[in-house]
C-alpha positions as CSV (number, residue, x, y, z in Angstrom):
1,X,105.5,69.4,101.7
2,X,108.8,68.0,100.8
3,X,110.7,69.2,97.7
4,X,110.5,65.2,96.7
5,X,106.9,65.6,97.0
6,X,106.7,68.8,95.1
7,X,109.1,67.0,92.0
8,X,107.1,64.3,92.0
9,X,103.7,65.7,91.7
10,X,104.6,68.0,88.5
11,X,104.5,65.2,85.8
12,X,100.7,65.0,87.2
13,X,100.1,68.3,87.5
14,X,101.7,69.0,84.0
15,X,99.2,66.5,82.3
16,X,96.0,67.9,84.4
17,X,96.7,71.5,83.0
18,X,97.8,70.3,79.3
19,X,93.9,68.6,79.4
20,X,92.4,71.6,81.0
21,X,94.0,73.9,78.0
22,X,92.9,71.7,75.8
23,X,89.4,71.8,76.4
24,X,89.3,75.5,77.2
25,X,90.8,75.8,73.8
26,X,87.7,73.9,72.8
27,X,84.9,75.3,74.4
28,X,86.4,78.6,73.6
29,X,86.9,78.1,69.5
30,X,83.1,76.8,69.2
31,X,80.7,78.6,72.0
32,X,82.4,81.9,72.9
33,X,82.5,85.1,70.6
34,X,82.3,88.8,71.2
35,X,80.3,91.3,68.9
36,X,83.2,94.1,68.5
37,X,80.7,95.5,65.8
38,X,77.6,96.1,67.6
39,X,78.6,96.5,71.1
40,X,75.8,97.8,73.6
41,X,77.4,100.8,75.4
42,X,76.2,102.8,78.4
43,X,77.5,105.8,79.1
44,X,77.7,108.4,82.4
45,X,78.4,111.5,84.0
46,X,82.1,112.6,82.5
47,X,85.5,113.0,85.0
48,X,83.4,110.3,87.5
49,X,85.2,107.1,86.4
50,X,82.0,105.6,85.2
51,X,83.2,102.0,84.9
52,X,85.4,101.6,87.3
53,X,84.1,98.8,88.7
54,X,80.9,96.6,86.6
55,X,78.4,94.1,87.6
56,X,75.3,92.0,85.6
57,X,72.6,91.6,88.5
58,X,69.2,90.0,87.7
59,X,66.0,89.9,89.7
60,X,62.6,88.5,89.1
61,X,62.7,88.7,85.0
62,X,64.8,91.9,85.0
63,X,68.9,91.7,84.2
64,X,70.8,94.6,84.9
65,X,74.3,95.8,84.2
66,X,75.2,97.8,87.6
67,X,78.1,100.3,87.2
68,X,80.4,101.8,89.6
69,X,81.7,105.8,89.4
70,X,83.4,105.9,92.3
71,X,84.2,110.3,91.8
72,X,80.4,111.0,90.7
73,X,78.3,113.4,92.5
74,X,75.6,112.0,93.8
75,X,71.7,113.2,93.1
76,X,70.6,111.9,96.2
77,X,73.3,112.9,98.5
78,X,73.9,116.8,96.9
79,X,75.4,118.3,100.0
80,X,78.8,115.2,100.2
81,X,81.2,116.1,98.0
82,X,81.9,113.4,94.9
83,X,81.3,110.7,97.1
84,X,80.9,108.3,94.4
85,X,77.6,106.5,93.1
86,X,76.1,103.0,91.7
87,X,74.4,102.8,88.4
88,X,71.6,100.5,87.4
89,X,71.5,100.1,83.6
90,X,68.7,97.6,82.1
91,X,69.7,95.4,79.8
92,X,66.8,94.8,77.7
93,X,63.6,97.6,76.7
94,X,66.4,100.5,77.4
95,X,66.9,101.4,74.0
96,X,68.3,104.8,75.0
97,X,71.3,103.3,77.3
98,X,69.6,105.0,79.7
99,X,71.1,104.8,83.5
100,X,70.1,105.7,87.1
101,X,71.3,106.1,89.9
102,X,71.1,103.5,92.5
103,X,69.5,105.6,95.7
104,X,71.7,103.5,99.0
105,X,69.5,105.1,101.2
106,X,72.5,107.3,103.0
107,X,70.5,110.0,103.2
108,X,71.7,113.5,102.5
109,X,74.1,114.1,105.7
110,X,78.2,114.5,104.8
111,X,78.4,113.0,108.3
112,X,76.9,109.9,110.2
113,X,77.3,109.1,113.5
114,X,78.2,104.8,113.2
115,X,79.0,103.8,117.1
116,X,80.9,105.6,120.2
117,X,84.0,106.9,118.6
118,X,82.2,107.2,115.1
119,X,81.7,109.8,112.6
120,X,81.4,109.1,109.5
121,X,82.8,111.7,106.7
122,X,81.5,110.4,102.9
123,X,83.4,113.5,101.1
124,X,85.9,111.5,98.3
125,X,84.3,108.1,99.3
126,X,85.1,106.4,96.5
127,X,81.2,105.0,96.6
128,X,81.0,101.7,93.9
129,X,85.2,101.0,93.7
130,X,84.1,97.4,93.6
131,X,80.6,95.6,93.3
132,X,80.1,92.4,93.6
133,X,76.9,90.0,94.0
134,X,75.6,87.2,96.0
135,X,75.8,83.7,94.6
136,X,72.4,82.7,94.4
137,X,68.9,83.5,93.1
138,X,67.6,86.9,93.0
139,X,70.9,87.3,95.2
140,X,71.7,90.9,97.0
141,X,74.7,93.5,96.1
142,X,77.4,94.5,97.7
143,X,78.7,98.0,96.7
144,X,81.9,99.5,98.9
145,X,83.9,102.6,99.0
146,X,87.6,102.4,100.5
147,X,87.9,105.9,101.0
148,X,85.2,106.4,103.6
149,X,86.5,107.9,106.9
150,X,85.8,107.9,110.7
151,X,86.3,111.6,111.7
152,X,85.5,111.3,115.5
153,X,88.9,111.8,116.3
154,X,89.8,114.3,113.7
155,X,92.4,117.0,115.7
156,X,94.2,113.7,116.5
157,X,93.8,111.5,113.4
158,X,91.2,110.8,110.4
159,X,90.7,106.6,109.6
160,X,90.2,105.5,106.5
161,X,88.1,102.7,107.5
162,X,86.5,101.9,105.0
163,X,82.2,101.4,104.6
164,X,80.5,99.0,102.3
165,X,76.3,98.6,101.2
166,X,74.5,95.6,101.0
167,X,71.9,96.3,99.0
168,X,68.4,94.2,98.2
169,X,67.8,92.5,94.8
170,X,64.8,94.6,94.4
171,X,67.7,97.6,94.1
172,X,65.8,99.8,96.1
173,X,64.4,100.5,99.8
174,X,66.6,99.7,102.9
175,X,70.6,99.0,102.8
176,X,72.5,97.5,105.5
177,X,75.7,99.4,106.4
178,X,79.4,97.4,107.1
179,X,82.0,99.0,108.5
180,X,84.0,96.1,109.5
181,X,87.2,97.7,110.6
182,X,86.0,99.8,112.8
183,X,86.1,99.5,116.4
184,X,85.4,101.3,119.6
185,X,87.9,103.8,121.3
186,X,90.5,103.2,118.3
187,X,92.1,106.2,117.4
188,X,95.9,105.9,115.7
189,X,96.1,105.8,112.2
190,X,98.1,103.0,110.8
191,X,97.9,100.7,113.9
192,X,95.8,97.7,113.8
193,X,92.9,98.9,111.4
194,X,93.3,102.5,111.5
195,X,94.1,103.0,107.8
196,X,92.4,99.8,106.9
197,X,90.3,100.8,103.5
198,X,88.1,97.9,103.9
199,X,86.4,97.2,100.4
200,X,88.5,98.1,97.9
201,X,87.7,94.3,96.8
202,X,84.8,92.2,97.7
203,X,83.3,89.1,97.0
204,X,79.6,87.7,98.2
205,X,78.8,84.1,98.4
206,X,75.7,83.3,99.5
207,X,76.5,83.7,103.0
208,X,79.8,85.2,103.2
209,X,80.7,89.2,102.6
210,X,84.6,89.2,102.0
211,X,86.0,92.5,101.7
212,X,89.9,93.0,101.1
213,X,91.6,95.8,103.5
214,X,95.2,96.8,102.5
215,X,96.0,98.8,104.3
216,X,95.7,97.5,108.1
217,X,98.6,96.8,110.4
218,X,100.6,99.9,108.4
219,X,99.5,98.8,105.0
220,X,100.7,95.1,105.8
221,X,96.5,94.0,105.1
222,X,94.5,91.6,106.1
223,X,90.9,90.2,104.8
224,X,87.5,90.6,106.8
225,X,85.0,88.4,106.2
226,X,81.1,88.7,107.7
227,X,78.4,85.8,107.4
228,X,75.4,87.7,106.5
229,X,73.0,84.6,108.0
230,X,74.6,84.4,111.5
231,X,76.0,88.3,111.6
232,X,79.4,86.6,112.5
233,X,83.1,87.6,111.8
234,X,86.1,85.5,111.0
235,X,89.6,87.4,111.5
236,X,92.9,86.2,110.1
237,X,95.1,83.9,112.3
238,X,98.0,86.6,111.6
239,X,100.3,84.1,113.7
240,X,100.6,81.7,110.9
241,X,101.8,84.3,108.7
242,X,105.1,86.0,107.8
243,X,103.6,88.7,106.2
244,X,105.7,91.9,106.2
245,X,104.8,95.6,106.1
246,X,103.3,97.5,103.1
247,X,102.2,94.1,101.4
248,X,98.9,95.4,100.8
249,X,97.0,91.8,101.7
250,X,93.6,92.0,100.7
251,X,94.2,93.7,97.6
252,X,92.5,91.4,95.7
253,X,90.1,88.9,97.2
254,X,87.9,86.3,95.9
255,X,86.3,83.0,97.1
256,X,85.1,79.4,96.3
257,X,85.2,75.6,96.6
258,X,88.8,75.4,96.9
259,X,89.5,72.8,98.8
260,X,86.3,70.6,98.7
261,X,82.7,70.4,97.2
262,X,81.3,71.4,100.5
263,X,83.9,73.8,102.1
264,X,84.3,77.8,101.0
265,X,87.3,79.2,100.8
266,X,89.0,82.7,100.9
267,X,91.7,83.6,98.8
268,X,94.0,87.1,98.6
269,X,96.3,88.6,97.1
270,X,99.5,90.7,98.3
271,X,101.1,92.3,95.6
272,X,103.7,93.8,97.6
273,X,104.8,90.8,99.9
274,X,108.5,90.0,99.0
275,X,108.4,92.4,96.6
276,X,107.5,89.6,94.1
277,X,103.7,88.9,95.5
278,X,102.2,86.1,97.1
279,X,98.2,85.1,97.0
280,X,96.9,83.1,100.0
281,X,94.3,81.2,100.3
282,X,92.5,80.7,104.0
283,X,89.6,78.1,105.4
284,X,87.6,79.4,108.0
285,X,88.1,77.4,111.4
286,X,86.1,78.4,114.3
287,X,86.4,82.3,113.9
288,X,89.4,82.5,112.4
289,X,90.6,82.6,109.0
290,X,93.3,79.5,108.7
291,X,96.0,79.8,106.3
292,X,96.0,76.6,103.7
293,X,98.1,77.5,100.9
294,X,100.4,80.4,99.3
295,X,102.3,81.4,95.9
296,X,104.9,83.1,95.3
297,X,105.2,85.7,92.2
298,X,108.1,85.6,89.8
299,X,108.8,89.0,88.9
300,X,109.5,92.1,91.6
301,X,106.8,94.7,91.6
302,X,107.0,98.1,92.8
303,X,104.1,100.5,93.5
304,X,104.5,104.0,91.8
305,X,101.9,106.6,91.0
306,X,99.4,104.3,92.8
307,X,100.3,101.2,90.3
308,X,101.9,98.2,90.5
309,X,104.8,98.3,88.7
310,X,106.4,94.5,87.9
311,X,109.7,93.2,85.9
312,X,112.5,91.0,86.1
């Protein structure tokens, strides 16, 4: 696009946010409140970030509020070490706050074997950093943990790959496993998707499983994305990118009618890249992921202590 173009479509563009505002100031003012004197609270185990991530799931004539606490022990996996757990708290005839444990159906093993080079270590999985839930009916869950690592090659090097559940509406019986960085014979951390961290975001359409992964390619990122229906993967067409190192791609993910009525699309973000951020947005294309748009930040941002830091 042309910078003429670009000038010329902001009088437009202008008026089409001003309306939007408008009505949002609307619909805001005369439909939307919250209770800040009777709030419904539910509380868990201490020291296991209880919270971190939350999620309202319904099923049948039962809503739920499903929790993520990503350092908790876990009562059905006693011998892993704080591998993080997923909370099911009901929303209505729980007048204790009461909440369970979701049981994933892992078993009680600190390692799995998951393929030829695969060995998976759950110690400090990070189990329920971010939950998200199909879009449709009586939809299933997807619950990840980042931290999960393949161990097969541990004298030589330990992978953060990276494991996420997809779990049934029912909340119960058998979960499907996706490890979708991990690959045969792959052993050097960094390279490729050897430090990947798949899952630290997600997203679940009805069909489509995206899950963020920062910190492939040495922490440049990238964005894996699994259709549930047809058990196919779409990778990012990296050649239409000038993504640097350590711009953490995948960070934040999300997805939606974009582009058209009928078309989903992936968006990211890369809070690193430039040092000011850019979010892209991608359409899938064969199977490939097809870059469409990008936008830059406006402030730098620095990561320290683990947090993104931004200012002028």
């Amino acid at each position: 696009m042309t910078h003429g173009r670009m000038s010329a479509a902001r009088p437009r563009g202008r008026a089409a946010l001003d309306a939007f505002c408008v009505c949002l100031a609307v619909t805001l003012a005369s439909s939307y409140n919250i209770d800040l004197e009777h709030p419904v609270l539910y509380r868990g185990p201490r020291e296991t970030f209880f919270g971190y991530s939350v999620l309202e799931h319904f099923h049948d004539n039962t809503r739920w509020i499903l929790v993520g606490a990503p350092r908790a022990n876990s009562s059905f996996s006693s011998s892993v070490r704080s591998p993080g757990a997923v909370f099911k708290c009901r929303i209505h005839s729980n007048p204790e706050r009461r909440c369970t444990e979701v049981d994933l159906g892992r078993g009680n093993k600190q390692r799995e074997s998951c393929g030829k080079t695969c060995q998976g270590d759950r110690d400090n999985e990070w189990m329920g950093v971010s939950l998200a839930r199909q879009d449709k009916p009586n939809g299933k869950v997807l619950a990840c943990a980042h931290r999960w690592k393949n161990v097969y090659y541990e004298s030589e090097q330990i992978l953060p790959h990276g494991y996420c559940s997809v779990i049934p509406p029912t909340l119960q019986g058998r979960t499907r496993a996706l490890i979708p960085c991990y690959e045969d014979h792959k052993k050097t951390y960094g390279e490729e998707h050897g430090s990947c961290q798949a899952g630290i975001a997600g997203v679940f359409t009805e069909e489509l499983v995206v899950m963020g992964a920062p910190g492939s390619y040495y922490w440049t990122g990238t964005v894996k994305v699994f259709n549930i229906t047809s058990n196919s993967q779409y990778s990012l067409n990296r050649d239409d990118l000038s993504i640097q190192r350590y711009s953490y791609l995948g960070y934040a993910v999300t997805a939606g009618h974009f582009s058209s009525p009928t078309t989903i699309d992936v968006a990211a973000g890369a809070p690193q890249d430039g040092g000011e951020g850019k979010v892209y947005i991608f359409r899938i294309e064969g199977t490939s992921l097809v870059k469409t748009f990008q936008a830059s930040g406006k402030m730098v941002c620095k990561k320290k202590k683990k947090k993104f830091i931004c200012g002028a």
